[in-house]
N, CA, C and O atoms as a printed pandas DataFrame, in Angstrom:
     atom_number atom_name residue_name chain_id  residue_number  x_coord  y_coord  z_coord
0              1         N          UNK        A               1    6.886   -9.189    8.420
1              2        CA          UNK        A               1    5.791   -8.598    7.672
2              3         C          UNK        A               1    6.357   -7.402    6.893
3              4         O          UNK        A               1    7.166   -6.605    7.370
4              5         N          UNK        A               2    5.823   -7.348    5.569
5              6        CA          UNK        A               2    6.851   -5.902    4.743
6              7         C          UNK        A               2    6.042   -4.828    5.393
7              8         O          UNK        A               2    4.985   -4.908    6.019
8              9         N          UNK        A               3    6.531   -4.164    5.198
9             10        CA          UNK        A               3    6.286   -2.544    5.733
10            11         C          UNK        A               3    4.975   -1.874    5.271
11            12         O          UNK        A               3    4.392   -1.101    6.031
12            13         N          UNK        A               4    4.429   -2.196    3.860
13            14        CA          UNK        A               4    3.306   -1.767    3.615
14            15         C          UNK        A               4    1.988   -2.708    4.074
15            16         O          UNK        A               4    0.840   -2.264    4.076
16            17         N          UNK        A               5    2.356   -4.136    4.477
17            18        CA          UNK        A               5    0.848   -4.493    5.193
18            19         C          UNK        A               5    1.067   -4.372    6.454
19            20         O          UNK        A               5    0.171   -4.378    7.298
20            21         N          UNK        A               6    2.536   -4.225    6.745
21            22        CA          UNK        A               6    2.244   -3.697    8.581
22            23         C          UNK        A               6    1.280   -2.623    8.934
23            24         O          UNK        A               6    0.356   -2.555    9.745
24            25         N          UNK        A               7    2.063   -1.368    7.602
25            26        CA          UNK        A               7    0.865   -0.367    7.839
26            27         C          UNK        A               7   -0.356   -0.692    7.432
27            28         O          UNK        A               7   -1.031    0.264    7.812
28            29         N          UNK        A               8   -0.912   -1.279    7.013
29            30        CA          UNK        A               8   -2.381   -1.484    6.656
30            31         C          UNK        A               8   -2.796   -2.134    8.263
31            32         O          UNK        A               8   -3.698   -1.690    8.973
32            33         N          UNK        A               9   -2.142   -2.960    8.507
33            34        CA          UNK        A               9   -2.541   -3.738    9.824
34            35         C          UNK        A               9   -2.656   -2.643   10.913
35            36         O          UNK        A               9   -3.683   -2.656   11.592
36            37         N          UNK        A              10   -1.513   -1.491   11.210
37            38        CA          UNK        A              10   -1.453   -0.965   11.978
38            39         C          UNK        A              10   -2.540    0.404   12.304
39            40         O          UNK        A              10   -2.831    1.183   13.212
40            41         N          UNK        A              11   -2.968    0.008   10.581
41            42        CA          UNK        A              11   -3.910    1.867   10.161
42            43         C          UNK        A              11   -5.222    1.244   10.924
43            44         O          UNK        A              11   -5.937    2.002   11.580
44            45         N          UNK        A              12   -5.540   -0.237   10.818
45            46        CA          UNK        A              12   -7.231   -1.022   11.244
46            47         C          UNK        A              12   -7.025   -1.240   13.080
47            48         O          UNK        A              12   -7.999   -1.702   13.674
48            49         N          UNK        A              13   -5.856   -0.920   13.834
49            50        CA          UNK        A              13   -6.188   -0.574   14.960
50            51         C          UNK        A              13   -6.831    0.487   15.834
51            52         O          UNK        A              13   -7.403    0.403   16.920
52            53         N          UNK        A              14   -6.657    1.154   15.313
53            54        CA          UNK        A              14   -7.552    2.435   15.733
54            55         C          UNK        A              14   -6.880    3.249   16.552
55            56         O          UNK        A              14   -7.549    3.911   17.345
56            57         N          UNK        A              15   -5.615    3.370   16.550
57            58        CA          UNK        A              15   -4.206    3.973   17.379
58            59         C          UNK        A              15   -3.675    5.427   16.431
59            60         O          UNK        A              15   -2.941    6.326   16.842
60            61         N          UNK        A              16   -4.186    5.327   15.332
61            62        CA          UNK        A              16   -3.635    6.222   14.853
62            63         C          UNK        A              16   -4.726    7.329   14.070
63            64         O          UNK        A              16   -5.716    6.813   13.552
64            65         N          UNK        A              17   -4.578    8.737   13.978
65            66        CA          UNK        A              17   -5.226    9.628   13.644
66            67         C          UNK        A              17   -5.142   10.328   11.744
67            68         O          UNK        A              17   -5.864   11.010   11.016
68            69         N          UNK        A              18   -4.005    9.735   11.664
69            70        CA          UNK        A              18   -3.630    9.925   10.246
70            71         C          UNK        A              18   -2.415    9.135    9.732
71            72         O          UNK        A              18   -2.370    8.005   10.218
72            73         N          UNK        A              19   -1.516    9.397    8.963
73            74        CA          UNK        A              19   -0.903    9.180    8.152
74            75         C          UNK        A              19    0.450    9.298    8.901
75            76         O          UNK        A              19    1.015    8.329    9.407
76            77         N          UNK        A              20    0.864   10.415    8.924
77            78        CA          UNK        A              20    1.898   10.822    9.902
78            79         C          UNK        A              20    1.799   10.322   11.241
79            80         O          UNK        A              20    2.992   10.285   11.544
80            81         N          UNK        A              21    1.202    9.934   12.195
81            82        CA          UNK        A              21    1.334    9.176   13.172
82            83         C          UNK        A              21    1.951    7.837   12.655
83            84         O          UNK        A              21    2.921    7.307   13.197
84            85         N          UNK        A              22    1.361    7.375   11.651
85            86        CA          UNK        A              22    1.582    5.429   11.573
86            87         C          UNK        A              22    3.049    5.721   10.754
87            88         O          UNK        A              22    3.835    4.774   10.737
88            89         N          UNK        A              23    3.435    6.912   10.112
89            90        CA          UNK        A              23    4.912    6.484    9.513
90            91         C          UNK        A              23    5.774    6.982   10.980
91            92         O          UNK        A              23    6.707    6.277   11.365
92            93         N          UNK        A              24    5.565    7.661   11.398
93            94        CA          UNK        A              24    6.387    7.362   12.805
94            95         C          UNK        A              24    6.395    5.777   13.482
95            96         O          UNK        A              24    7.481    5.239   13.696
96            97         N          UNK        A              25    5.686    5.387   13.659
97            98        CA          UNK        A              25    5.492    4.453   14.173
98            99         C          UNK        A              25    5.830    3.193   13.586
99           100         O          UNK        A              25    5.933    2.205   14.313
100          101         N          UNK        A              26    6.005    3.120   12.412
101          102        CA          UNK        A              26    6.732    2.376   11.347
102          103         C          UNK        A              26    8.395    2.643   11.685
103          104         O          UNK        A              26    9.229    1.899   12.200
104          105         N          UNK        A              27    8.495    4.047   11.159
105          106        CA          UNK        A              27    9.923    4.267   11.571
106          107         C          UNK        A              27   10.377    3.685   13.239
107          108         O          UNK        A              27   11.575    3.535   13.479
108          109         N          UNK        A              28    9.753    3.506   13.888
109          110        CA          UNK        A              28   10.398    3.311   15.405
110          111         C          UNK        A              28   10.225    2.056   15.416
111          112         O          UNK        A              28   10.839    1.491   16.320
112          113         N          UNK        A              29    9.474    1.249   14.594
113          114        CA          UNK        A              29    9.685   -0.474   14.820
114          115         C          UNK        A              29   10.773   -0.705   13.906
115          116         O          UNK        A              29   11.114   -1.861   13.656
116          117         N          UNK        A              30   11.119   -0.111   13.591
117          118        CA          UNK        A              30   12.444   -0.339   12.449
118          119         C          UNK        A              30   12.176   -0.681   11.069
119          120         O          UNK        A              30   12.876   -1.533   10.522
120          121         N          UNK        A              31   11.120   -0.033   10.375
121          122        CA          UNK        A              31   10.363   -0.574    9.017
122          123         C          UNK        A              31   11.619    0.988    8.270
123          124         O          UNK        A              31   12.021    2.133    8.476
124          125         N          UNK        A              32   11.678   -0.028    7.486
125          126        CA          UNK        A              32   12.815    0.826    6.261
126          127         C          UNK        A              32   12.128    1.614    5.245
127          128         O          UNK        A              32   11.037    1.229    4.824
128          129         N          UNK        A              33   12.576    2.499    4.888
129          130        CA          UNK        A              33   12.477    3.560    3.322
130          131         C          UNK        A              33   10.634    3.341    3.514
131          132         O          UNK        A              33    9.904    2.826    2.668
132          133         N          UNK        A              34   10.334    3.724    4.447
133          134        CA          UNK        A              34    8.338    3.953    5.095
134          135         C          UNK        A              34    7.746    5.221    3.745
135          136         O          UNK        A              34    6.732    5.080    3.061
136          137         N          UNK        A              35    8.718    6.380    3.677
137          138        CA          UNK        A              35    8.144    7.481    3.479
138          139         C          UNK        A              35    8.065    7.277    1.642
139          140         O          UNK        A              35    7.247    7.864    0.934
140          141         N          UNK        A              36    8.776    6.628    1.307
141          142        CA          UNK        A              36    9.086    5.748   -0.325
142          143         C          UNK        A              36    7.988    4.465   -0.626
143          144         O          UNK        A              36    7.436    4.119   -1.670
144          145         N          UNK        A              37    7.932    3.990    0.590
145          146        CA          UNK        A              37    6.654    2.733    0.063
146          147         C          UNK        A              37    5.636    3.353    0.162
147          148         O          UNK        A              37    5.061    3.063   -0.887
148          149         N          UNK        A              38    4.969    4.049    0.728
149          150        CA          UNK        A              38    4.085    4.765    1.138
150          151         C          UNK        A              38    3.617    5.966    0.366
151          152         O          UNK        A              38    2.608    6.645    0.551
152          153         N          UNK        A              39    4.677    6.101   -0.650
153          154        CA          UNK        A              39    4.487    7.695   -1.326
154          155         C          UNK        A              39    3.146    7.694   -2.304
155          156         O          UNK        A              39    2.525    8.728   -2.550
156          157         N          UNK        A              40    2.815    6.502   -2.784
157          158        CA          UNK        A              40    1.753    6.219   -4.173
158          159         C          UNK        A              40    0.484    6.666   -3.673
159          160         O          UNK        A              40   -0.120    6.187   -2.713
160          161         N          UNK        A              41    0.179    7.488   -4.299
161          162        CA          UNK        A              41   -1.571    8.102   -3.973
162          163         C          UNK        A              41   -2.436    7.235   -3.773
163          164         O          UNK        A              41   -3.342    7.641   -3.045
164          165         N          UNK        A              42   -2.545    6.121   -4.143
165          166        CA          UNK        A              42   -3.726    4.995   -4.230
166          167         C          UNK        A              42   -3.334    4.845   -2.340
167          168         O          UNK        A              42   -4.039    5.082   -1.359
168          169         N          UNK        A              43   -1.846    4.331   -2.473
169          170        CA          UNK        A              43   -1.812    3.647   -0.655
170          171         C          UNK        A              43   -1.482    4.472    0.656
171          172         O          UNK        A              43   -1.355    4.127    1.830
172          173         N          UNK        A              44   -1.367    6.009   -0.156
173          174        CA          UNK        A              44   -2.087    7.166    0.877
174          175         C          UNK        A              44   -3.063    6.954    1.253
175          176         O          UNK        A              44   -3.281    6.722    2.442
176          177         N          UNK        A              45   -4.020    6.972    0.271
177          178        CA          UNK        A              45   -5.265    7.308    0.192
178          179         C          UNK        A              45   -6.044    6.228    1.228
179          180         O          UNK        A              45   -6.897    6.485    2.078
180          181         N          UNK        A              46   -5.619    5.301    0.964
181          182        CA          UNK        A              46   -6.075    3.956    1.222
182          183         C          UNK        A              46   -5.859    3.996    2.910
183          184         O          UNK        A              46   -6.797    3.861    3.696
184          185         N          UNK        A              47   -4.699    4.168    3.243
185          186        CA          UNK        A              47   -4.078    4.114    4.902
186          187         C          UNK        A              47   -5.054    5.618    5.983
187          188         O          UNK        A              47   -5.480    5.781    7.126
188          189         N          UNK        A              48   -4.967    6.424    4.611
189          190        CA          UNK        A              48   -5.318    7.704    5.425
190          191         C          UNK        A              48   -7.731    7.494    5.979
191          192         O          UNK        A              48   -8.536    7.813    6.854
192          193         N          UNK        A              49   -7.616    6.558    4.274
193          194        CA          UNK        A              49   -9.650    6.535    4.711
194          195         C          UNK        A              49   -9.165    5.067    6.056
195          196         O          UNK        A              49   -9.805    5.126    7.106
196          197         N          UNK        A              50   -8.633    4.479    5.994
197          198        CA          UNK        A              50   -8.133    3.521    7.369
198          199         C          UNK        A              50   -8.538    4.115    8.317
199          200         O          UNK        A              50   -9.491    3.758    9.009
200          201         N          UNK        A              51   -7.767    5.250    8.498
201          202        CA          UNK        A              51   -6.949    5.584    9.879
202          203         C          UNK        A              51   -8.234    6.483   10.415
203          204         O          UNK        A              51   -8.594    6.522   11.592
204          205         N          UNK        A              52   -8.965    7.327    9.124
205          206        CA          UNK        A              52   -9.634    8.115   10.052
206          207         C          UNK        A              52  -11.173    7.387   10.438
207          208         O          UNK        A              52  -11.985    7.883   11.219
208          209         N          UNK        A              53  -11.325    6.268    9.792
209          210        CA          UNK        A              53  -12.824    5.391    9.674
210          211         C          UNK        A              53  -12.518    4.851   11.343
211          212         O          UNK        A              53  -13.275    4.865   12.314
212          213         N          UNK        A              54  -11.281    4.445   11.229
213          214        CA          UNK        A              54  -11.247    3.328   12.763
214          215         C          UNK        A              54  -10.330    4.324   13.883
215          216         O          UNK        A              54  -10.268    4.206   15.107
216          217         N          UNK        A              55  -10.037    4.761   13.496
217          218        CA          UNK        A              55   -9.965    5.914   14.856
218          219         C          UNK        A              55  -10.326    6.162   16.200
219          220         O          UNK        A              55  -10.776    7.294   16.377
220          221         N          UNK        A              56  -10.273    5.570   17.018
221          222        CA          UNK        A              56  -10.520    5.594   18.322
222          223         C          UNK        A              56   -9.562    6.446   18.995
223          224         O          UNK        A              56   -8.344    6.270   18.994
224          225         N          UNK        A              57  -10.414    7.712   19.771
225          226        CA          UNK        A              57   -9.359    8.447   20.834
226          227         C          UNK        A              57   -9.250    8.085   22.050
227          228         O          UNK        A              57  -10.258    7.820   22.706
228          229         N          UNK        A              58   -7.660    7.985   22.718
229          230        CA          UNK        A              58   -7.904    7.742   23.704
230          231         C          UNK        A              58   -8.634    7.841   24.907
231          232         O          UNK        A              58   -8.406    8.990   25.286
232          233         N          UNK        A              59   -9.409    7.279   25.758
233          234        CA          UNK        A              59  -10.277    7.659   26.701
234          235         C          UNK        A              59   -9.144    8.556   27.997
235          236         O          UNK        A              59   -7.948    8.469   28.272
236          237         N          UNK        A              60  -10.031    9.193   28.398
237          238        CA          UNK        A              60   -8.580    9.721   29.694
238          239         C          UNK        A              60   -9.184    8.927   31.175
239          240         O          UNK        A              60  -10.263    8.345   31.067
240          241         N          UNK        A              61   -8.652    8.918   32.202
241          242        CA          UNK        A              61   -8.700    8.363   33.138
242          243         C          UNK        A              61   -9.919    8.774   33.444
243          244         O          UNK        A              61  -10.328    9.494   32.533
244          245         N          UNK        A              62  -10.840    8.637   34.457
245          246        CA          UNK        A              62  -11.494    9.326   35.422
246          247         C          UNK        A              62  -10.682    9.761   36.332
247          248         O          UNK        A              62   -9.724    9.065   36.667
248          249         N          UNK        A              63  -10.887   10.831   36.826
249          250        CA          UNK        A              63  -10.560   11.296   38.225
250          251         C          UNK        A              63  -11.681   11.711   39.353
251          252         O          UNK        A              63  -12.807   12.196   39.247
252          253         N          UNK        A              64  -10.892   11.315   40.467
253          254        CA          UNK        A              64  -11.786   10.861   41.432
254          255         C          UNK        A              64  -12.538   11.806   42.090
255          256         O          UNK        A              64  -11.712   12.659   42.414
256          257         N          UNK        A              65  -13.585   12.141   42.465
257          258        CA          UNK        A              65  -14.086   13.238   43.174
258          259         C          UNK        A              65  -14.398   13.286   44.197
259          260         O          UNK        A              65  -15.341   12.538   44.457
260          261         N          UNK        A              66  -13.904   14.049   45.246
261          262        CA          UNK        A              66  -13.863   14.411   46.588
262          263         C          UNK        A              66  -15.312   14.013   47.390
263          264         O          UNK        A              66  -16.323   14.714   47.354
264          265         N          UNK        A              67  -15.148   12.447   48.277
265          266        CA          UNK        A              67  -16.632   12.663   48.872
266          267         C          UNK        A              67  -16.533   13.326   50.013
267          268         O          UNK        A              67  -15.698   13.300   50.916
268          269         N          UNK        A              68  -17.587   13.972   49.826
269          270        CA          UNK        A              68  -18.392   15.259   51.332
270          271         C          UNK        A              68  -18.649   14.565   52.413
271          272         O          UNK        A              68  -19.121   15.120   53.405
């Protein structure tokens, strides 16, 4: 998959908070020259209304509370 619909794919999971999270995350799957495909205002723009529309934060565990 090229590098710019990975990120589109990766921005509609809801794993990431912006822009800078998903080019890390590009960079560590081994997606090449991320910060160059990515530079055009339209497919900023585009990844960044993504990322913050589907955005899901992680839930944290429960922790357990002491029964009496």
């Amino acid at each position: 998959m090229a590098t710019v619909e990975r990120a589109y794919a990766l921005a509609r999971t809801g794993q990431f908070s912006d822009l800078d999270g998903l080019k890390i995350r590009l960079k560590a799957d081994g997606c090449r020259a991320v910060d160059a495909l990515l530079a055009a205002r339209s497919i900023r723009g585009h990844l960044e209304a993504i990322c913050a529309a589907s955005f899901k934060p992680p839930v944290p565990p429960e922790t357990p509370t002491p029964e009496s």
